[in-house]
N, C-alpha and C positions, 0 to 999 in steps of 0.2 A: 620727215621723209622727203626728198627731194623732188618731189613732184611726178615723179608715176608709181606706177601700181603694185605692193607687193607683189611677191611672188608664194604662192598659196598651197601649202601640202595640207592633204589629206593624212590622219593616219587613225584607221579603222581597225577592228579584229573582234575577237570573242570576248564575253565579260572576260576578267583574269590573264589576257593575253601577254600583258606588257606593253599595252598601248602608251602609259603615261611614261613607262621608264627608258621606252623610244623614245618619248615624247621628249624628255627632259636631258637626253645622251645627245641627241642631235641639238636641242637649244645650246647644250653647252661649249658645241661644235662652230657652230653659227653665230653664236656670241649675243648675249642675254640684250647690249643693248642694241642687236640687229634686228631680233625674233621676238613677233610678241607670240600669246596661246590661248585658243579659247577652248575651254574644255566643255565639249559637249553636253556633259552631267549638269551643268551651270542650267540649264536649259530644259530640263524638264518643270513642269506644267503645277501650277500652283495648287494646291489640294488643300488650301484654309479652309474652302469654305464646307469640305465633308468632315464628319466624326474621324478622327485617329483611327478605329477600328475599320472605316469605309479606305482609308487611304490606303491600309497596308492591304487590302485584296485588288489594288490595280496594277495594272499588269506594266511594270516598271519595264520591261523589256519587249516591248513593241515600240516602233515609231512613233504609233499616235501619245505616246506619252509625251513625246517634247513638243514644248513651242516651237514649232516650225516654222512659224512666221516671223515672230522677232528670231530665230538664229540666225533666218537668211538676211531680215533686214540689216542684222546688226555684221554680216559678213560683207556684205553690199559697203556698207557704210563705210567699214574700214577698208575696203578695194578702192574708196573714191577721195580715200585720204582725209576723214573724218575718225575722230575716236568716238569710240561707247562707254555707255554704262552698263557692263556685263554685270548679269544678275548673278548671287550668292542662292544655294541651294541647302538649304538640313535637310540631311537624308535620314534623320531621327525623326523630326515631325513630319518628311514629305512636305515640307512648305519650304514658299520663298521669303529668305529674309530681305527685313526694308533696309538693310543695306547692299551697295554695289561695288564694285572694283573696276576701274577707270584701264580702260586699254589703250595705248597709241597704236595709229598707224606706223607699220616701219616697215624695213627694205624684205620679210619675210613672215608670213604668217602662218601659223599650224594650229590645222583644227583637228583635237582630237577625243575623239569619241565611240563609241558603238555602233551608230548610227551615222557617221559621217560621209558614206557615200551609200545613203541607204535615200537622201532625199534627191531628184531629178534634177531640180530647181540649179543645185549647188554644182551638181559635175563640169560641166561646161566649163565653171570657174577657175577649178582646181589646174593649176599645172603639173601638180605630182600627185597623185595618189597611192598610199601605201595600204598594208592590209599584213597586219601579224598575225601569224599562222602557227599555234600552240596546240598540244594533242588535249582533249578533253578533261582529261582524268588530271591532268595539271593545274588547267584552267580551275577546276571546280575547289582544288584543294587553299589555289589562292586566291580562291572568292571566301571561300571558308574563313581563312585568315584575316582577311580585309576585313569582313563583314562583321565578323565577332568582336575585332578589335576596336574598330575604328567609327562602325556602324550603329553600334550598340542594341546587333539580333544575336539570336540563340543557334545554336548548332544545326537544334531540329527547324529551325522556322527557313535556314538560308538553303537546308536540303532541301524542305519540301519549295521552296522557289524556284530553286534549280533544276527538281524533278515537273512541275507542274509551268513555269513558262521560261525560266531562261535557257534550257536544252529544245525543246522544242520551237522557242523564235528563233534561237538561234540558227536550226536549221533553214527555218522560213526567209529568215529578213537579212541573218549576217551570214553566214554561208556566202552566198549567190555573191555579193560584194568582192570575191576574192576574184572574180570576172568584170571586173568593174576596175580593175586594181591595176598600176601601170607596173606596179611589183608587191611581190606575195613572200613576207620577209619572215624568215623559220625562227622563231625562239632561239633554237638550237645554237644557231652560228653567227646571236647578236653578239660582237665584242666593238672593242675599240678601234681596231680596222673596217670592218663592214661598217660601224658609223663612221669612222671618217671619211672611206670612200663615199659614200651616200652623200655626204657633206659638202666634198671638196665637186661629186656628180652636181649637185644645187645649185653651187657656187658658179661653176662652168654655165648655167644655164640661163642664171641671172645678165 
């Protein structure tokens, strides 16, 4: 990077929202070798050291589940034009694997997650903040799909999580975020115009 400071988006929403398929529509807008990505998930909080059984009753969707501390170091780092060692997540054993994935600094950074403008610390830095805004009953069907697929939970274990913490933090933690947000972008009317406008709006700002 050539010597100042990314330029830093936010892009936040509900589990299910379509935060990564932003995430990934705008990369490909911006040009993969402009934008790096840190995805939040990378960052939750290592659970080796409880029983498998103690991992799965913690409350994967509250804040305090992520390292907080190294996400912000590691966002620090890369604003001051150093790379990290982004940590690798199994969301099968809840553990961090001992491998990493090596990030550059480059001319645009996006950090996306659940939680990404849910820590104080981090706003100030951000120059953009997004916040996708998906109606529930959507959100839940494509956590369904994820999680069964991809996750390797049961039908009934991703309901009862959804009924017992990710519907109710969501009220609490991600909610309120959409006030936090410099835009509040509707599922409905993501296409390839509205990202490109978003893009070419980046682009102008840099």
């Amino acid at each position: 990077m050539r010597g100042k400071k990314p330029f830093i988006i936010a892009i936040s929403g509900g589990s299910g929202s379509g935060k990564s398929t932003v995430t990934n529509l705008l990369l490909a807008k911006l040009g993969q070798d402009k934008a790096s990505v840190i995805h939040q998930d990378s960052y939750y909080e290592d659970l080796s050291y409880m029983l498998l059984e103690e991992r799965k009753k913690v409350n994967f969707d509250a804040p305090s589940s992520i390292d907080k501390d190294l996400l912000i170091k590691h966002v620090k780092t890369l604003v001051q034009g150093h790379p990290i060692e982004k940590p690798c997540y199994d969301f099968i054993s809840c553990t961090r694997m001992k491998k990493t994935e090596k990030v550059e600094p480059t001319e645009y950074l996006i950090l996306e997650g659940l939680f990404s403008l849910c820590f104080e610390e981090l706003i100030p830095i951000f120059n953009l903040k997004l916040f996708v805004d998906v109606p529930d009953d959507l959100r839940l069907l494509r956590r369904i799909d994820r999680d069964t697929k991809v996750r390797g939970h049961t039908l009934e274990s991703v309901i009862q999580q959804y009924q017992e913490t990710v519907r109710p933090m969501h009220h609490k933690h991600i909610e309120p975020c959409r006030n936090v947000a410099d835009f509040v972008v509707p599922w409905i009317h993501i296409d390839d115009k509205l990202i490109s406008g978003l893009a070419s709006y980046i682009v102008s700002l840099v």
